[in-house]
C-alpha positions as CSV (number, residue, x, y, z in Angstrom):
1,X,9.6,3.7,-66.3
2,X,7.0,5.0,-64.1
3,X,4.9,1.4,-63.6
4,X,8.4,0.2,-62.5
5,X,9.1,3.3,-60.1
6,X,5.3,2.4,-58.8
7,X,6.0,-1.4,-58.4
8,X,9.7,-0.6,-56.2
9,X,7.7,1.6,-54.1
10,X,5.0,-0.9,-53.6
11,X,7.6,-3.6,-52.6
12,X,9.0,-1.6,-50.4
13,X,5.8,-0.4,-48.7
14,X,5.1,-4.3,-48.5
15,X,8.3,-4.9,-47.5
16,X,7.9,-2.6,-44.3
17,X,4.2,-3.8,-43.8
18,X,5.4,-7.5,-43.3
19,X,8.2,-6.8,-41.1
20,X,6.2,-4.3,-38.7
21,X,3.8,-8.1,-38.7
22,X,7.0,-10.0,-37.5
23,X,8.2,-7.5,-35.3
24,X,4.3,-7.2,-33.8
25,X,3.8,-11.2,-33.6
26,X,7.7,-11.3,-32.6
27,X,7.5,-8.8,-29.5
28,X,3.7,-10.5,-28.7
29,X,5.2,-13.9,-28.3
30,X,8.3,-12.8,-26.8
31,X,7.0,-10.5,-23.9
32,X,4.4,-13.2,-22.6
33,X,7.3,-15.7,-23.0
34,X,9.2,-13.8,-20.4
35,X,6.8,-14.1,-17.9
36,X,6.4,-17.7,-18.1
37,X,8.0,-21.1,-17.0
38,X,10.3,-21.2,-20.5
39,X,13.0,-20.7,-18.3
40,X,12.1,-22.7,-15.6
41,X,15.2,-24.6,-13.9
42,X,13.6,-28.2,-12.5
43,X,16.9,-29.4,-10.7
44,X,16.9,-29.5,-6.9
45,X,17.9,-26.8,-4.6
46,X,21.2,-25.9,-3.1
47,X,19.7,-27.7,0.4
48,X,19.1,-31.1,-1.6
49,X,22.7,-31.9,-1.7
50,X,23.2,-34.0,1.3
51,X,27.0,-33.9,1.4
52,X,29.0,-30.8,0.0
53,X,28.7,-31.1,-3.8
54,X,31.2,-29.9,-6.6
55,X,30.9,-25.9,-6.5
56,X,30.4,-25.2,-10.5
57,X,31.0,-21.1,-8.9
58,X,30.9,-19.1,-6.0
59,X,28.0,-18.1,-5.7
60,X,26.7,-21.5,-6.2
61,X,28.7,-22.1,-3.3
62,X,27.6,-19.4,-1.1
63,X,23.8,-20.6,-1.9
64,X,24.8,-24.5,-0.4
65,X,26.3,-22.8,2.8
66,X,23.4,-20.7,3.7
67,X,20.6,-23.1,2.6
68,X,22.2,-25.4,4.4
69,X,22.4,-23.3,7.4
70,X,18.9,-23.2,7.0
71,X,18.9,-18.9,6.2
72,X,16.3,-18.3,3.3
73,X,17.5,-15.8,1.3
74,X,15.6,-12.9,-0.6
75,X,16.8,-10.8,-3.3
76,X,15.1,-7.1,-4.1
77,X,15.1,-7.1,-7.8
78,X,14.1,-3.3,-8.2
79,X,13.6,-0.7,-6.0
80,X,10.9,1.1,-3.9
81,X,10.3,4.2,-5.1
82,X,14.2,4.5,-5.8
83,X,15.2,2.9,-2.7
84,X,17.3,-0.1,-3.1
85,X,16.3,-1.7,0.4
86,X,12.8,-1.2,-0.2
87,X,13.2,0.8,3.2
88,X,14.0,-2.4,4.7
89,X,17.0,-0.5,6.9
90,X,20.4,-1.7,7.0
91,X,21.9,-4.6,8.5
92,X,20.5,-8.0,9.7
93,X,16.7,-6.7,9.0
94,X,15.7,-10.0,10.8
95,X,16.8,-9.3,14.2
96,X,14.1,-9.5,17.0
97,X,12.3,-11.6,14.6
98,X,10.3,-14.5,16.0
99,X,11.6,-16.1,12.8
100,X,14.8,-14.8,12.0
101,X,16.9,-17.0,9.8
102,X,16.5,-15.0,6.5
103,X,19.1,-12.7,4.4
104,X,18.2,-10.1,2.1
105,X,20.4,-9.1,-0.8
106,X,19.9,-6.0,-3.0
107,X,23.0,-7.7,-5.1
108,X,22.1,-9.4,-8.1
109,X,25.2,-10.9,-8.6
110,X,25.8,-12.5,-5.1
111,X,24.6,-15.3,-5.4
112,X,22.8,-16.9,-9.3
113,X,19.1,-15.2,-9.4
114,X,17.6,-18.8,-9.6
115,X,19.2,-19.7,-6.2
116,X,17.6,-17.2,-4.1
117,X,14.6,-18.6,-2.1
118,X,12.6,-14.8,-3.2
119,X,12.8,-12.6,-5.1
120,X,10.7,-9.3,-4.4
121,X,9.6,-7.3,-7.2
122,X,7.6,-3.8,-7.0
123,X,5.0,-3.4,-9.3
124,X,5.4,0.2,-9.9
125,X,9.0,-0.2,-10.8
126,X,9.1,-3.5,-12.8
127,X,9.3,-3.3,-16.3
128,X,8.6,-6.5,-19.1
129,X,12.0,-6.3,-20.1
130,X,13.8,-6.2,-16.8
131,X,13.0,-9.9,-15.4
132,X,15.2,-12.6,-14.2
133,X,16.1,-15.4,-17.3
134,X,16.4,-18.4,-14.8
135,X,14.3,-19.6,-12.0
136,X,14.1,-22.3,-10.0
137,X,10.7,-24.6,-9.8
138,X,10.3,-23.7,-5.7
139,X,11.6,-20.7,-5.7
140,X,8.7,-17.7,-4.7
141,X,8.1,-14.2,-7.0
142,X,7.0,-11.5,-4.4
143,X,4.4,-8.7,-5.9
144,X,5.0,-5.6,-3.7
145,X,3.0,-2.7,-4.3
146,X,1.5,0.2,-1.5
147,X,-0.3,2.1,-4.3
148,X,-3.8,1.5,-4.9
149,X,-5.0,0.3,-8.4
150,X,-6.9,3.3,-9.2
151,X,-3.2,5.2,-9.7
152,X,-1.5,2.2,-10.7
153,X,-2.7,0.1,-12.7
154,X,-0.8,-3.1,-14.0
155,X,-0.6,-4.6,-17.3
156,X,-3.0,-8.1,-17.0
157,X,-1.1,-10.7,-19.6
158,X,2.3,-9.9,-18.0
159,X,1.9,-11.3,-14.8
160,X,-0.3,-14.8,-15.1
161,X,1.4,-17.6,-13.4
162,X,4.0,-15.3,-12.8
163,X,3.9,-14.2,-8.7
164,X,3.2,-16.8,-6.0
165,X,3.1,-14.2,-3.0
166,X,2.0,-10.8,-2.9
167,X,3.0,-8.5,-0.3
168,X,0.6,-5.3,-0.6
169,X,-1.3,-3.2,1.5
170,X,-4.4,-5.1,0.7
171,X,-5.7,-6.7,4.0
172,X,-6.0,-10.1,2.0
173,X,-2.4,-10.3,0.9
174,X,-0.2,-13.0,1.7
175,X,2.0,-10.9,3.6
176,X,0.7,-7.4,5.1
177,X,2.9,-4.0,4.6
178,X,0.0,-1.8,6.2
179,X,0.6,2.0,6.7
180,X,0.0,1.5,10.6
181,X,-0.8,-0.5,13.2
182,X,-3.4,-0.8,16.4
183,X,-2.0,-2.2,19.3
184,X,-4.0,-2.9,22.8
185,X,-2.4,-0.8,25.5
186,X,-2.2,-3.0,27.9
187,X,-0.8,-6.2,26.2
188,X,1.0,-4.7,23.6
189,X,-0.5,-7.2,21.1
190,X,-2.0,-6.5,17.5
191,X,-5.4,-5.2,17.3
192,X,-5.7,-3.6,13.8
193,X,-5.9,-3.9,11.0
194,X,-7.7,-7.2,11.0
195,X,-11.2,-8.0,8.8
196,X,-12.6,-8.5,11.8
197,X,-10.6,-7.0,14.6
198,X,-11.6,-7.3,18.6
199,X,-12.5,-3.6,19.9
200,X,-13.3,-5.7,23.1
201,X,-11.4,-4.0,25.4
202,X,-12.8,-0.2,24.3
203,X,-16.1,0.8,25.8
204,X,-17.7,3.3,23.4
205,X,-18.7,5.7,25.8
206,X,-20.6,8.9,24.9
207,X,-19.6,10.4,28.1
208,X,-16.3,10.8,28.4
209,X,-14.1,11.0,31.4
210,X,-12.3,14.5,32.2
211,X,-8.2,13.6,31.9
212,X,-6.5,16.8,32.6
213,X,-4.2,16.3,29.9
214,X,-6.4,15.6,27.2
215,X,-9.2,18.3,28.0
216,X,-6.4,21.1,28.4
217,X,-5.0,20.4,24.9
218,X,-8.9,20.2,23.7
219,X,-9.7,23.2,25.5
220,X,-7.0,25.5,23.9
221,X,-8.0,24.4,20.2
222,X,-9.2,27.3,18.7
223,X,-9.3,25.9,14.9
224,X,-11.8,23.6,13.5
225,X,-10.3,21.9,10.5
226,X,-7.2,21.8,8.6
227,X,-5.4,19.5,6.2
228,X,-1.8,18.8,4.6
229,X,-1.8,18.0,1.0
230,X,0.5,17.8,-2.0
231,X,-1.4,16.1,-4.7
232,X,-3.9,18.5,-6.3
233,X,-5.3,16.1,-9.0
234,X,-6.3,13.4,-6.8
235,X,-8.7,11.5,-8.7
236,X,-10.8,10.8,-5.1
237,X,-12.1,14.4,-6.0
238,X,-10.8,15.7,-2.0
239,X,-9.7,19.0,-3.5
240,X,-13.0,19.6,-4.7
241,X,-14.7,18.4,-2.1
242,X,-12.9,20.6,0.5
243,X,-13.6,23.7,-1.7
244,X,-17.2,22.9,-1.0
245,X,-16.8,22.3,2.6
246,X,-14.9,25.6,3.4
247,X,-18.0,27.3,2.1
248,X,-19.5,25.9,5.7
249,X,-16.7,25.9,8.2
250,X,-13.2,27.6,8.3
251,X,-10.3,25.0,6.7
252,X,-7.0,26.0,6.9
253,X,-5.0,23.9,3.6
254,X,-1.0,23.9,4.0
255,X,1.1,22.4,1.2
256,X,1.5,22.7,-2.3
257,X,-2.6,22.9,-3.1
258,X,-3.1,25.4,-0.4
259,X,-1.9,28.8,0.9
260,X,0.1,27.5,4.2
261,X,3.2,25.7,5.1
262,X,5.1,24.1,7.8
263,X,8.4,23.0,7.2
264,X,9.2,19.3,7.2
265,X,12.1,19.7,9.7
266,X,9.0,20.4,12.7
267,X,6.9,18.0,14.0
268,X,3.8,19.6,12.3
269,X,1.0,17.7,14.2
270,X,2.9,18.4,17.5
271,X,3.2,21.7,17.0
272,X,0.6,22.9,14.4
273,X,-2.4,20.6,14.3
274,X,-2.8,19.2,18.1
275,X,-3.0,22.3,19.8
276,X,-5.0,24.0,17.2
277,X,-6.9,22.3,15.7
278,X,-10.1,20.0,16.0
279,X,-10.1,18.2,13.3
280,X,-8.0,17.2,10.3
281,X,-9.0,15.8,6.8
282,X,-7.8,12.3,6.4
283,X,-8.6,12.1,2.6
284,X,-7.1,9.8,0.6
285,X,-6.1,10.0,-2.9
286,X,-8.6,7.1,-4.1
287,X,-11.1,5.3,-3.5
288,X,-9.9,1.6,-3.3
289,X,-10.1,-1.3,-0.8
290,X,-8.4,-1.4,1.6
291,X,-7.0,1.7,0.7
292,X,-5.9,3.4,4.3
293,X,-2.3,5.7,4.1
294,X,-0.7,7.6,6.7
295,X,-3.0,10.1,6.2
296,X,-5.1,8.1,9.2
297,X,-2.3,7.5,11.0
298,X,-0.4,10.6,11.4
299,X,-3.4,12.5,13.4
300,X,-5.0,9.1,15.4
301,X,-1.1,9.7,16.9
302,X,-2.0,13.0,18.2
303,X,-5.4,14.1,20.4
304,X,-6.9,15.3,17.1
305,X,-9.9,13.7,15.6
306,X,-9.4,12.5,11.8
307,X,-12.3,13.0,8.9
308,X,-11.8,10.4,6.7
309,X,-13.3,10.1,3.2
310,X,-11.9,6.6,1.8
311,X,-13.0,3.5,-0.5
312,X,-12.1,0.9,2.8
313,X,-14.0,-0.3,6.1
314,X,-12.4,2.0,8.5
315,X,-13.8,-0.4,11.6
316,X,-11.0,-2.8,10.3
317,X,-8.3,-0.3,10.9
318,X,-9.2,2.1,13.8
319,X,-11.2,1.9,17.0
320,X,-14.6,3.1,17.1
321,X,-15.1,6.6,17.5
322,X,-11.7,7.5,16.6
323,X,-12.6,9.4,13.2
324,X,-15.9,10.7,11.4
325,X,-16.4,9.2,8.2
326,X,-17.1,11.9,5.1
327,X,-19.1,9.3,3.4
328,X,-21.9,9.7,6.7
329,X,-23.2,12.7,5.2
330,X,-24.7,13.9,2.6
331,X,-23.2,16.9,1.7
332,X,-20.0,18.9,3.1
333,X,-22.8,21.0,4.2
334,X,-24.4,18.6,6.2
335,X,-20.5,17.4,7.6
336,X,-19.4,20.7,8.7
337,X,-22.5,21.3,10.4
338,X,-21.3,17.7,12.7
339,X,-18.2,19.2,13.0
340,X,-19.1,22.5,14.2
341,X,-21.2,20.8,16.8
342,X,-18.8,18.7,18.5
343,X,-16.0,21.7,18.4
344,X,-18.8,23.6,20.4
345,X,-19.4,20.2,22.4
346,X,-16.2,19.4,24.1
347,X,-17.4,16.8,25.8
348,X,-18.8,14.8,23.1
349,X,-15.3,16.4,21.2
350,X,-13.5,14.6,24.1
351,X,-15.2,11.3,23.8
352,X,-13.5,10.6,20.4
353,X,-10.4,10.2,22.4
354,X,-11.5,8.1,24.6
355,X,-10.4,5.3,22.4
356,X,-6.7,5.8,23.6
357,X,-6.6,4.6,26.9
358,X,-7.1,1.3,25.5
359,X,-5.4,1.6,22.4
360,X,-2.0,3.2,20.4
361,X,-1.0,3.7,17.5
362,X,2.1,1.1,16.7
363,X,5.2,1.7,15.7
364,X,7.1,-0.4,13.3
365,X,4.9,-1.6,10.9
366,X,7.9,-2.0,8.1
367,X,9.4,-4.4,11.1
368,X,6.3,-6.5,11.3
369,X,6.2,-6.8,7.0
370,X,9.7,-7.9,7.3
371,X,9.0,-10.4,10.1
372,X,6.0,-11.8,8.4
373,X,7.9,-12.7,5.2
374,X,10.3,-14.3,7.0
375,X,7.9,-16.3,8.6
376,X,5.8,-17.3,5.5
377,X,9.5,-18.2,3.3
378,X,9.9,-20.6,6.1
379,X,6.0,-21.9,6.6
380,X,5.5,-22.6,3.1
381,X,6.2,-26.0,1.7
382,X,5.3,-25.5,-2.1
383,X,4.4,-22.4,-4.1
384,X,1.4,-21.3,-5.1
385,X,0.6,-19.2,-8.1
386,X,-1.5,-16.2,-9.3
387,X,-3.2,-17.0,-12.5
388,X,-3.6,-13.6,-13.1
389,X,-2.7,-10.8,-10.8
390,X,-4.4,-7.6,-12.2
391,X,-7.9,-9.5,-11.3
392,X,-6.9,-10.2,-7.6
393,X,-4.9,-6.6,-7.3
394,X,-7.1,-4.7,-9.3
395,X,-10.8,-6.2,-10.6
396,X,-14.0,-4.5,-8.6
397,X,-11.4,-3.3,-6.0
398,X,-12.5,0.4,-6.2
399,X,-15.9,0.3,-6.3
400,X,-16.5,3.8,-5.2
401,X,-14.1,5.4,-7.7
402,X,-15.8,3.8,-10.5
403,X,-19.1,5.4,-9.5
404,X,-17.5,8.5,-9.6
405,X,-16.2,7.9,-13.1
406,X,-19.6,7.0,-14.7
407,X,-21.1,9.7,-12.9
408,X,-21.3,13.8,-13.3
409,X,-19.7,13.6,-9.6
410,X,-16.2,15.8,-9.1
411,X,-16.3,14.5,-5.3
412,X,-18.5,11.4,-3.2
413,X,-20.6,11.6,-0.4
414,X,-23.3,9.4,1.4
415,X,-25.4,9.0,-1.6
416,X,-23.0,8.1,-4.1
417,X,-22.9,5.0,-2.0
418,X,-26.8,4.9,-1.8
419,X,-26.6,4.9,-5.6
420,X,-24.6,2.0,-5.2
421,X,-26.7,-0.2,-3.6
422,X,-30.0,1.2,-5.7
């Protein structure tokens, strides 16, 4: 009785043992299955019909009429952060565009997925399961992401071959959605961010000239530092690093990971930071290329002077002598002692806005990322692929923050990076 009691249990255990196998090997052929050309449609596109074909549906039919119109047209598969426009705005998005005969559709059912010329996807809000089941040979897969690998990372099997554009905050992306823009004052043309932007038209001057609406702002600052922050677990280490650095100078820390607020219905660099304060802490949340929020381009908006402390090339997104880098110094010892110096030089203080006679900060930049795909839908002939997207999005891409993980660091400074290069 009890060998055969033994021997049920044991086929049963076996029983579930082999089918937890099937289901593994089922769900590890399945998921990468998704992700590739299985469903792959090789038929032409809607435009290929020369004369008006035989509408199988509706949708087919509205596909013909605006391919044939020459409109490319863009589906948003997900959302941005939960918005279903990917902050695109409402409306005909294209207008003003130098290109302008796209459509973009946050309707999955408008027209058949594998007829839309793009399909965006965000990264952060994409799941394996959730992918179109059709696609058409030409048609493009958008990767959109604005956060930096470091707090994001992405699965690497799930997306070989998959995406043929990516449309990122990464200065080598196919299409650029930056978190601001440099424009020359007096032409109104792009300056920044570029890898290798013109500062031409800025003269660096040490000595700067006395405009009476600049130097009476910097003369009534009375503050030296302060800085808005939510995120108290940044993985950059800025929390811990500012601890250190009000042990040199005064830092005044509004937001959730300090003791001060403003409320979000002021203009709180208008009225808090410019004519207080001379200097405010541009820290990002990781150390990443390319890496460069709105915490740069909030302040370079107002006659304050920005601290950074960041993974990227700041030359490539602001003018010279805009900002002081963190990562100059040795120490937030040795950084507020800079600081107190040029709050007690206004002068020298002064000469870091010098930079905006020649320059502004741009407005728009969401316009520009819509303009520029566009453009590219319409400039490219034949797709191109990413064999695997978590190497270009994510391999060797934050440098910095990897030191800081394989090191007794809580925060970087000047020699982390000289440990880099030793």
């Amino acid at each position: 009785m009890h060998k055969k009691l033994y021997l049920f249990i044991g086929l049963i255990a076996l029983s579930i043992v082999m089918f937890c196998l099937y289901l593994s090997r089922f769900y590890d052929a399945e998921i990468p299955n998704t992700y590739s050309k299985t469903f792959m449609i090789h038929k032409n596109d809607p435009a290929a019909n020369v004369s008006k074909p035989e509408f199988a549906d509706e949708k087919y039919k509205r596909a013909w009429e605006l391919s044939r119109a020459g409109i490319k047209t863009i589906l948003l598969w997900n959302t941005l952060f939960g918005n279903r426009n990917f902050y695109f705005g409402e409306g005909d998005v294209f207008r003003g565009c130098p290109v302008d005969r796209c459509e973009v559709f946050n309707d999955h059912a408008h027209l058949n997925v594998e007829d839309y010329d793009a399909v965006l996807f965000h990264g952060n809000e994409l799941y394996v399961r959730d992918v179109p089941q059709k696609r058409r040979t030409r048609q493009l897969y958008v990767y959109v992401n604005l956060e930096s690998p470091a707090n994001r990372k992405i699965p690497d099997k799930y997306y070989e071959n998959y995406f043929n554009l990516t449309m990122t905050y990464r200065l080598d992306s196919d299409i650029l959605w930056s978190y601001g823009t440099i424009e020359d004052v007096a032409t109104g043309d792009l300056v920044a961010p570029f890898v290798d932007p013109d500062w031409a038209a800025y003269q660096n001057e040490e000595a700067a000239d006395e405009e009476a609406g600049i130097l009476d702002v910097v003369k009534g600052k009375s503050k030296p530092v302060t800085w808005f922050v939510s995120n108290c677990q940044a993985k950059s280490g800025r929390l811990e690093y500012v601890k250190e650095l009000s042990k040199h100078i005064g830092v005044d820390v509004y937001g959730e990971c300090g003791e001060r607020s403003c409320l979000k219905t002021r203009d709180c660099f208008r009225d808090v930071v410019e004519p207080n304060y001379f200097f405010y802490l541009s820290f990002e949340n990781s150390f990443c290329d390319d890496y460069v929020t709105e915490k740069l381009m909030n302040p370079l908006r107002y006659n304050v002077v920005p601290v950074v402390y960041g993974g990227a090339n700041y030359s490539r997104f602001a003018p010279p002598n805009s900002y002081v880098n963190a990562l100059d110094f040795e120490s937030p010892k040795e950084l507020a002692a800079y600081l107190k110096y040029l709050s007690q030089d206004l002068r020298r203080y002064q000469s870091f806005l010098q930079w905006k006679k020649y320059y502004r900060v741009g407005q728009g930049t969401t316009k520009r990322t819509v303009c520029a795909l566009c453009d590219e839908l319409h400039q490219r002939k034949s797709p191109k692929t990413y064999p695997a997207l978590s190497h270009w999005y994510a391999k060797d891409k934050c440098p910095i923050q990897k030191l800081l993980q394989n090191t007794n660091d809580v925060y970087a400074t000047k020699l982390t990076l000289t440990s880099r290069v030793g």
